[in-house]
C-alpha positions in Angstrom: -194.8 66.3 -110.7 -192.9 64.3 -107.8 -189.4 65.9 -107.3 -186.7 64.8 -105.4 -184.2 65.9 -103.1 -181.3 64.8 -104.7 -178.5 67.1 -106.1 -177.6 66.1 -109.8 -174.3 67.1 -111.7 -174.6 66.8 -115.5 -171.3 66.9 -117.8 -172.0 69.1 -120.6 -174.1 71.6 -122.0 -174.4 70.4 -125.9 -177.9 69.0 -126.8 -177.8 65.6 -124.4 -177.0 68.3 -121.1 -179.5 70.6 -122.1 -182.2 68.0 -122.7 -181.6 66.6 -119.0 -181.9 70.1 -117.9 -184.8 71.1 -119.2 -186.6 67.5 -118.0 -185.2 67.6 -115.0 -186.5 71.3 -114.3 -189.7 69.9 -115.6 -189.8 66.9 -112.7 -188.4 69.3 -109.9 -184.8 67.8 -109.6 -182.4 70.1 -108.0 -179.2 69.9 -110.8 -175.8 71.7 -111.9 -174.3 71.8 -115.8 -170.8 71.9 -115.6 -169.9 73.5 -118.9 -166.1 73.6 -120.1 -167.1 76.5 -122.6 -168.5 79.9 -122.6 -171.5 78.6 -124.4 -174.1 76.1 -125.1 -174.5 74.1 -128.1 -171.2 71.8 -128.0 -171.2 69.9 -130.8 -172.9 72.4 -132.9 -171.2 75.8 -131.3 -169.1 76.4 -134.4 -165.8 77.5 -133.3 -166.2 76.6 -129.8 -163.4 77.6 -127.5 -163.2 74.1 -125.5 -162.7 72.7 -128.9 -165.6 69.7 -128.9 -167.7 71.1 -132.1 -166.8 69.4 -135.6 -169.1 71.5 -137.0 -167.2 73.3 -140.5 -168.3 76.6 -141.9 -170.5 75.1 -144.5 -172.2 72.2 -142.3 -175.9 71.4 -142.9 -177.4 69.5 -141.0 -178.3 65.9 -142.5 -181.7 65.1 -141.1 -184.3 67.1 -141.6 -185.8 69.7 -138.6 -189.0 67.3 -138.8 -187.6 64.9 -137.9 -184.6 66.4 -135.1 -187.2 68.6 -133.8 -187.5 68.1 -129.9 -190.9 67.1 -129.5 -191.6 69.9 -127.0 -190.0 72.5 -129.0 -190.7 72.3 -132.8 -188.0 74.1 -134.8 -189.3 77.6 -136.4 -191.2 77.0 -139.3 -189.3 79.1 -141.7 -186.0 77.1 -141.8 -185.4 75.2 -144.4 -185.5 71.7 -144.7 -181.8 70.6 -143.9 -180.5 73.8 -141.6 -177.5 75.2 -141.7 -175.4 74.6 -138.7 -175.4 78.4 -137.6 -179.7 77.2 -137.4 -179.0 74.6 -135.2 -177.0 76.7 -132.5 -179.5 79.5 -132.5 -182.6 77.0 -132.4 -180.6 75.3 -129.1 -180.2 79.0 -128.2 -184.0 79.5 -128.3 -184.4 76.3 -126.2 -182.2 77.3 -123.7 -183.9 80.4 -122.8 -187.5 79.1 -123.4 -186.9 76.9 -120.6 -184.5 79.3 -118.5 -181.6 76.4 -118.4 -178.8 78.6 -117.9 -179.5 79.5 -114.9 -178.2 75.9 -114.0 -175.4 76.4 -116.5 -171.7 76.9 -114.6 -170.1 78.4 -117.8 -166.8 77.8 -118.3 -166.4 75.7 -115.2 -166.2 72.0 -116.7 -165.1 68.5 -114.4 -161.9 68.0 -114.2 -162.5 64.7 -112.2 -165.5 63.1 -111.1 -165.0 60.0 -108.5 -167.7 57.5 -107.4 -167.8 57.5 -103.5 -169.6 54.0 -103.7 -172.0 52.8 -100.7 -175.0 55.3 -101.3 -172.3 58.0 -100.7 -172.6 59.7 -104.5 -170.1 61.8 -105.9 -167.1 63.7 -105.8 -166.9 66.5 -108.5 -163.3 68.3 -108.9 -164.1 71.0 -111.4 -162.1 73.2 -113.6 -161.8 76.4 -111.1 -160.7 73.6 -108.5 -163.5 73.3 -105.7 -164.5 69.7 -104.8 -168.3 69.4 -104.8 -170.7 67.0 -103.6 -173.6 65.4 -105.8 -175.3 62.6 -105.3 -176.0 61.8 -108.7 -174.0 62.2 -112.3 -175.3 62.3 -115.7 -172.4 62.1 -118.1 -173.7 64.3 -121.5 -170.1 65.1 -123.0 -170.9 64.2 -126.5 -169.1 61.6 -128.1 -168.0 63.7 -131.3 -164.7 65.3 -130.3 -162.0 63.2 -129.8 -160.8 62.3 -133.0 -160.2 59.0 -134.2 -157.5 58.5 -137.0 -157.1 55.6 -139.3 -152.9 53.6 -138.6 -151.3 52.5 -141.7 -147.5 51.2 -142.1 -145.2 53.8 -142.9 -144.8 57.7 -142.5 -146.6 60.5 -144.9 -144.6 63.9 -145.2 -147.2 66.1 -146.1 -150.2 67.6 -144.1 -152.2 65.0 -141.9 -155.4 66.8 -140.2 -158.4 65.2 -139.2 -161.8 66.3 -140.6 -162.9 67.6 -136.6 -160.4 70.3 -137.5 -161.5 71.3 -141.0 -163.0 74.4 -141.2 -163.5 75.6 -144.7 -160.9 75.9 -147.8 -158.5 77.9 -145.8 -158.3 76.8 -142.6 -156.8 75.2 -141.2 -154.4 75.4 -144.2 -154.8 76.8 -147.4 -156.0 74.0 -149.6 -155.8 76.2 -153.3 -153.6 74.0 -155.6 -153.2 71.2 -153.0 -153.3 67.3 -154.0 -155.6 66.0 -151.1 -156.7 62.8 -150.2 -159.6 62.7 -148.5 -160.0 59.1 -146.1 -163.2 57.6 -145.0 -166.6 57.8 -146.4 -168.7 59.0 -144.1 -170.7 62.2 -144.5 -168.2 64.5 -143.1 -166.1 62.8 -145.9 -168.7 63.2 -148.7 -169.1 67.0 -148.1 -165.5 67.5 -147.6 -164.6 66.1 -150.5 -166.9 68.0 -152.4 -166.4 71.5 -150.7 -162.3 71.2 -151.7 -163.2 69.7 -155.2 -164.5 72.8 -156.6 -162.3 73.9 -159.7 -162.2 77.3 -158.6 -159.6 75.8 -156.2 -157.6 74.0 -158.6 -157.3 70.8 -156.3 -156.6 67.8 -157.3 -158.7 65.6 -154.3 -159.2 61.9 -154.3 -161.2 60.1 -151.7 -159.8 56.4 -150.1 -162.7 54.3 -148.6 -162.1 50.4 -147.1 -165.9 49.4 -147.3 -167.6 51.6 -149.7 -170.7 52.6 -148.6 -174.5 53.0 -149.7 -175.2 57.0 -151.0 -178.1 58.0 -150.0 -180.2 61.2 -151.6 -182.0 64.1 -149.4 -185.0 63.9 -151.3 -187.1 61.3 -152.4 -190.3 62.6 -154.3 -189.7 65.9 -153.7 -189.5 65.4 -150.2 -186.8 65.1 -147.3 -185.6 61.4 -147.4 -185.8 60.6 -143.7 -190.1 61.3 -143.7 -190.5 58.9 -146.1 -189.9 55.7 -144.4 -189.9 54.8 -140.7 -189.4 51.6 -138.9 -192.4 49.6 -136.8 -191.9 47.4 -133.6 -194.7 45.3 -135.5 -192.5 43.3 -138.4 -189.4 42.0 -137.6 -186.6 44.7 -138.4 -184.8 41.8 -140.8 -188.1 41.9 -143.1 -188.0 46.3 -143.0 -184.2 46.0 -144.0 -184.9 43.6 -146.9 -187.5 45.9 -148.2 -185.1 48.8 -147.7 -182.4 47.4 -149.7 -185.1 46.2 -152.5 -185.6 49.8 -152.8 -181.9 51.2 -153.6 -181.5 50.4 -157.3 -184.0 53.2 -157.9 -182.1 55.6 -155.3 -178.4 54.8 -157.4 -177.2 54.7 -153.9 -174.8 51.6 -154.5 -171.2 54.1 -154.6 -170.1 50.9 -157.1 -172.2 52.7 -159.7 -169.6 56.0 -159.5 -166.4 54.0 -159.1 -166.2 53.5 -155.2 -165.6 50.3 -154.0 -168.6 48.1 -154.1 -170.0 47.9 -150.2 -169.0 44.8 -148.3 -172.5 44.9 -146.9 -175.9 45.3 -147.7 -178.2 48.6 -146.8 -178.5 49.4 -143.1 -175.9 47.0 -142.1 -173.8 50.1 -141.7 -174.2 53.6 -141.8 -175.4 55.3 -144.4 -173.9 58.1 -146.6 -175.9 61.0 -147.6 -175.0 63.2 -150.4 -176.4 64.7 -153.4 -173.3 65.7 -155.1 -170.8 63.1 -154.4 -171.8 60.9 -156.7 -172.2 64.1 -159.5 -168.8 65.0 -158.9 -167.6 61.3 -158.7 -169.3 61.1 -162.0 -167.6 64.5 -163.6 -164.0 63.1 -162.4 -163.8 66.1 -159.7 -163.3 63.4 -157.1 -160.9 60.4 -157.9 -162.0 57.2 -155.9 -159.7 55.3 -154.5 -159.5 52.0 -152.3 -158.2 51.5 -148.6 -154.6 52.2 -148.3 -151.8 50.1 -148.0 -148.9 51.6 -147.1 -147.6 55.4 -147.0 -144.1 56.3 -148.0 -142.9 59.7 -147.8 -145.2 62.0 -150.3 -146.6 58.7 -151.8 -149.4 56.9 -151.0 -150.1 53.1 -152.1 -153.2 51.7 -152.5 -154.9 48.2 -152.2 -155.3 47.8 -156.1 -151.4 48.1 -156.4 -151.7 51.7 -157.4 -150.3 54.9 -155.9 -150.2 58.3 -156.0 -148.8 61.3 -154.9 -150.4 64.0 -152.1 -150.1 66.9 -150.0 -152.4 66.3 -147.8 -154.3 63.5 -146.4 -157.6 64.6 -144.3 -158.8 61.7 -142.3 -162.5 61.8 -141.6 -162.4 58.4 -139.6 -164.7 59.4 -136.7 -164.2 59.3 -133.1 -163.5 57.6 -129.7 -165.7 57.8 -126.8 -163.3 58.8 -124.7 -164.2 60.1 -120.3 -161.3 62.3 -119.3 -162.7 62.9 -115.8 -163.0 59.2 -114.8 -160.3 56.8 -114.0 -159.6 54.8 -117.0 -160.3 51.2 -114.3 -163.3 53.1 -113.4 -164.9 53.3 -116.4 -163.6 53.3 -120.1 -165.2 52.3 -123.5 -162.4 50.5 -125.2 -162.7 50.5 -129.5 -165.9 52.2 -128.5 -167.8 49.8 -127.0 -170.2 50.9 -124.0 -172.5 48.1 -122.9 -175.2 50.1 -121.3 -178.9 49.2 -120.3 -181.1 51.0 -122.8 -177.8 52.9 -123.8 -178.1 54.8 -120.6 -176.9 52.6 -117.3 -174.3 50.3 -116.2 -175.2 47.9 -114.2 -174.5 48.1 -110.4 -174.6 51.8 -110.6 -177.9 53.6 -110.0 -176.6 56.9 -109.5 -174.9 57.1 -112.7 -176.6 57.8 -115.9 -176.1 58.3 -119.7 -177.2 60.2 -122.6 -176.6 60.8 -126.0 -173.9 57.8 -126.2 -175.7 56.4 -129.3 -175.7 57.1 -133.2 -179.7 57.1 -133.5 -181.4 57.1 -136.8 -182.3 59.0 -138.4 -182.8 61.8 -135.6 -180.9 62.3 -132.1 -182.9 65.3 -130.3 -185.7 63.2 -130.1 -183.6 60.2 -129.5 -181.8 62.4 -126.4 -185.5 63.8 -124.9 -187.0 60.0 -124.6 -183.7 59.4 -122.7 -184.1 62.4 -120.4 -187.6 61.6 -119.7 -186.7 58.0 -118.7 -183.8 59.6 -116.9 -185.9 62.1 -114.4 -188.0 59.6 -113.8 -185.8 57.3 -112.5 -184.1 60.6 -110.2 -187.8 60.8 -108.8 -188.3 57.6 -108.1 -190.8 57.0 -110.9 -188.9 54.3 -112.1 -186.8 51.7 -111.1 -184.2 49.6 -112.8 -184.2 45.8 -112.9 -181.8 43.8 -110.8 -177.7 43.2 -112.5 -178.6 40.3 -114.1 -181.6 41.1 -116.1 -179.9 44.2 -117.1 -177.2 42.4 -118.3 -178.9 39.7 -120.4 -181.3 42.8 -122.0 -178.0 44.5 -122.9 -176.9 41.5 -124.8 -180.1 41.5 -126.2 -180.4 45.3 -127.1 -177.4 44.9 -129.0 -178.2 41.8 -131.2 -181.2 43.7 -131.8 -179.5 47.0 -133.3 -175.8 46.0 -133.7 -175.9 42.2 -134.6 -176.4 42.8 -137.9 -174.1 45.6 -138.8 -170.2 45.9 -139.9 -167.9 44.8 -136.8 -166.5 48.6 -136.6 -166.0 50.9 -133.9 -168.1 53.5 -135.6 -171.0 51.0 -135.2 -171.0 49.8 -131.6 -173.5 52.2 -130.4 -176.0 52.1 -133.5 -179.9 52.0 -132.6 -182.9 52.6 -134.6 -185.0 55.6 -133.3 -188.3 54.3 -134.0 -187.7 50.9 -132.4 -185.8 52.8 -129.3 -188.6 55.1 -128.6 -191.4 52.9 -129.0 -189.3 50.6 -126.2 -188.8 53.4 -123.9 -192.6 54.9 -123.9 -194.3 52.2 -124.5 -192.5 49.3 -122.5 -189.5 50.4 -120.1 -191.3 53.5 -118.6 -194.7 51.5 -117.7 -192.5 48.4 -116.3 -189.7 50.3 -114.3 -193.0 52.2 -113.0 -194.6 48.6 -111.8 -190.8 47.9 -110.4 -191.0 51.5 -108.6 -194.5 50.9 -107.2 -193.2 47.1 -105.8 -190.0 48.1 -103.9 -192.0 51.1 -102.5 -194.6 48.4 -101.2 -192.3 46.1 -99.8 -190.3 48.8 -97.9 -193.9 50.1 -96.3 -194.8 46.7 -95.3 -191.7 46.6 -93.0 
C-alpha cells in the first residue's frame, strides 16, 4: 500500500487506538499511542489503574462476538455467545500481539496537552513524563465511557451516592449486604446492577427510578443471539425498518409498562434500548421495586414524581457519561451536553490533521463500527482520500444527524447515535470511492501546475 511520511500521535490504547494502529501499520503510516495506563484494553481493562474502564466484575458483554468481531480478527470460536468482560480484554490482548501494536504503544505515558499549531504546522504533544513532541497529525481515541455523568435534583441525600463507573461487585466499593439501594437510570449498566444487588442472599432492599422507561429487550430470539436476527438495509427508508421493528415488540414483552416501569415516552429505536433477561423476572417477583423519576431528595428520603417516597442508603446513579477532552483547551474544542458535530463522526471541519474514532454509540456492534473508521482514517493519512470542502461537510453533518438522531429522545446520551449497518455501507460503499475521486482531482490539478 501507499504510506506516508507523516508522524501520527493517537490518544489511547482502548479498542478505537488499537484499531488505528493496526490500519495504520497496515497502510505504512509512521504513528505513536500515548497510553495513560500500563495496559491495553481501556474500557474493557477491568480494574484499570488510569481509571477509564466501567467494566464491573460480573460484566458480559451485550452484543454478541458475531457481531463485535473485528472483521480481520474473528473472536475464538469457543466463547460463548455474550463474553464475559475478562473475554473481551484477553481477545484485544490477542489482537494486540497478532499485529505487534505495542511496539507503538508508550505505556504509561498519556497527553497531558495537545495544542494545534495551525498553518500546516501540526501538533504539539505535552505528555505525561513531560517532553514536548512534534506530530503532524492527532487521532483522538480516548473513549467516551469514563467520565461520569450524574443525574441533579433539588435538595441533598445523606446516604451513599456512587456512580455505576465505580461499581464493582456487591462489596465494593461499599458493602451493599442489608442496604436500601436505589438504583437511577435504566440503561443496561442499570438493568444488571439492579439485578446483581437484588439477590436475596443479600437481603437488599433495591428499587430502580427511571424518567422515560425504556423498551427491554431479550438476548435471544429463537434460540439465537438477538442482534443476528435483524439488520438494517440502505435500500428501505430506516422510518419503514423502525415501524416494522416496533410491530414486532408485543411478542418480545419488551414494553417495561408490562412489569410496572414507567410506560416509554417513545416508541422502539427512538432511544436506546435495554437488554436484559432478568430484569423484567425480578421486576415481576418484586425483587426490584420500580419507581418513577425523582423529585426531590431530603435527607435519607427520597420523593418521587407519583407523590410517593421512600427511604435509602444508597442511591447508585447509572446516568452515563460526558465526552469530556482533558488535553485540549476547552475554546479549542469541547462537546457541550455531549454534542460533537463531526463529518461521518470522525472530522471537524477546517481541520484535516485532526481525526476521530469511536465518538459514537453504534448499533448493535462498535469494533466493527471502529475498523470501518480506521480504514477511512489511513486512507485519508495516505492521501487516498480527501475530504470535501467546509461547507459540504457541514451541510452532510446536519444531514448525518437527521438521519440517525432526528428521530430519537433529545438526550445527551443520544447525540452520537448511528446505525452500524447504514454507517458502514456509507463509508465502503460511498465516502471511500468519492473522497478517492476527490484525492485523484486535487492530485491532477496540482500536476498540471
Amino acid at each position: 500500500m501507499p504510506s506516508t511520511s507523516k508522524n501520527v500521535a493517537i490518544i489511547g490504547a482502548g479498542i478505537s487506538g488499537l484499531t488505528t494502529s493496526k490500519m495504520l501499520t497496515d497502510y505504512g503510516v509512521q504513528h505513536t499511542v500515548f497510553e495513560s495506563s500500563d495496559r491495553v484494553g481501556g474500557n474493557w481493562a477491568f480494574g484499570n489503574p488510569n481509571g477509564h474502564s466501567s467494566a464491573y466484575r460480573s460484566l458480559h458483554i451485550d452484543t454478541s462476538k458475531e457481531r463485535l468481531s473485528f472483521r480481520d480478527f474473528p473472536m475464538p470460536p469457543e466463547y460463548p455467545d455474550f463474553p464475559h468482560h475478562t473475554q473481551i480484554k484477553a481477545y484485544l490482548d490477542s489482537y494486540a500481539d497478532a499485529f505487534s501494536l505495542r511496539e507503538n504503544i508508550e505505556f504509561e505515558n498519556g497527553v497531558e496537552h495537545a495544542t494545534h499549531l495551525g498553518n500546516g504546522l501540526g501538533w504539539e504533544i505535552l505528555d505525561q513524563a513531560g517532553a514536548t513532541r512534534h506530530f503532524d497529525h492527532l487521532v483522538v481515541a480516548n473513549g467516551h465511557h469514563w467520565d461520569p455523568r450524574f443525574a441533579e435534583f433539588p435538595g441533598e441525600f445523606s446516604g451513599v451516592s456512587i456512580h455505576s463507573h465505580h461499581y464493582i461487585d456487591p462489596k465494593a466499593p461499599l458493602d451493599f449486604f442489608g442496604q436500601r439501594i436505589l438504583v437511577v437510570g435504566l440503561g443496561n449498566s442499570a438493568a444488571d446492577i439492579a439485578v446483581e444487588l437484588s439477590s436475596k442472599s443479600l437481603q437488599t432492599e433495591v428499587s430502580l427510578s427511571t424518567r422515560s422507561g425504556a423498551w427491554i429487550v431479550p438476548k435471544y430470539v429463537y434460540g439465537k443471539p438477538a442482534d443476528t436476527m435483524y439488520r438494517t438495509t440502505p435500500y428501505l427508508p430506516l422510518s419503514w425498518q423502525r415501524k416494522i421493528m416496533q410491530l414486532a415488540q408485543p411478542m418480545n414483552g419488551s414494553n417495561g409498562a408490562l412489569y410496572g416501569l414507567k410506560e416509554p415516552n417513545h416508541k422502539f429505536f427512538e432511544a436506546h434500548p435495554t437488554q436484559s433477561v432478568e430484569l423484567p423476572l425480578r421486576l415481576g417477583s418484586g425483587d426490584v421495586i420500580p419507581k418513577p423519576n425523582i423529585s426531590r431528595l431530603d435527607g435519607s428520603t427520597v420523593h418521587f414524581e407519583d407523590g410517593t417516597s421512600g427511604e435509602f442508603d444508597v442511591i447508585v446513579y447509572a446516568t452515563g457519561y460526558n465526552i469530556t477532552f482533558p488535553f485540549f483547551d476547552r475554546d479549542f474544542l469541547s462537546a457541550p451536553e455531549n454534542h460533537l458535530p463531526l463529518y461521518k463522526r470522525m472530522f471537524k471541519p477546517g481541520q484535516e490533521d485532526l481525526t476521530f474514532i469511536g465518538f459514537a454509540q453504534s448499533t448493535p456492534t462498535l469494533f466493527p463500527f471502529v475498523e470501518s473508521q480506521s480504514r477511512l482514517a489511513a486512507a485519508h493519512l495516505i492521501g487516498e482520500y480527501a475530504l470535501p470542502d467546509e461547507a459540504t461537510m457541514e451541510r452532510v453533518i446536519a444531514e448525518d444527524e437527521e438521519k440517525y438522531i432526528g428521530h430519537v429522545l433529545k438526550t445527551a446520551r443520544h447525540t452520537q447515535q448511528v446505525d452500524y449497518f447504514i454507517y458502514e455501507h456509507d463509508i465502503r460503499a460511498k465516502e471511500i470511492p468519492a473522497g478517492r475521486a476527490r484525492a485523484k482531482a486535487q492530485q491532477s490539478t496540482l500536476a498540471a501546475r
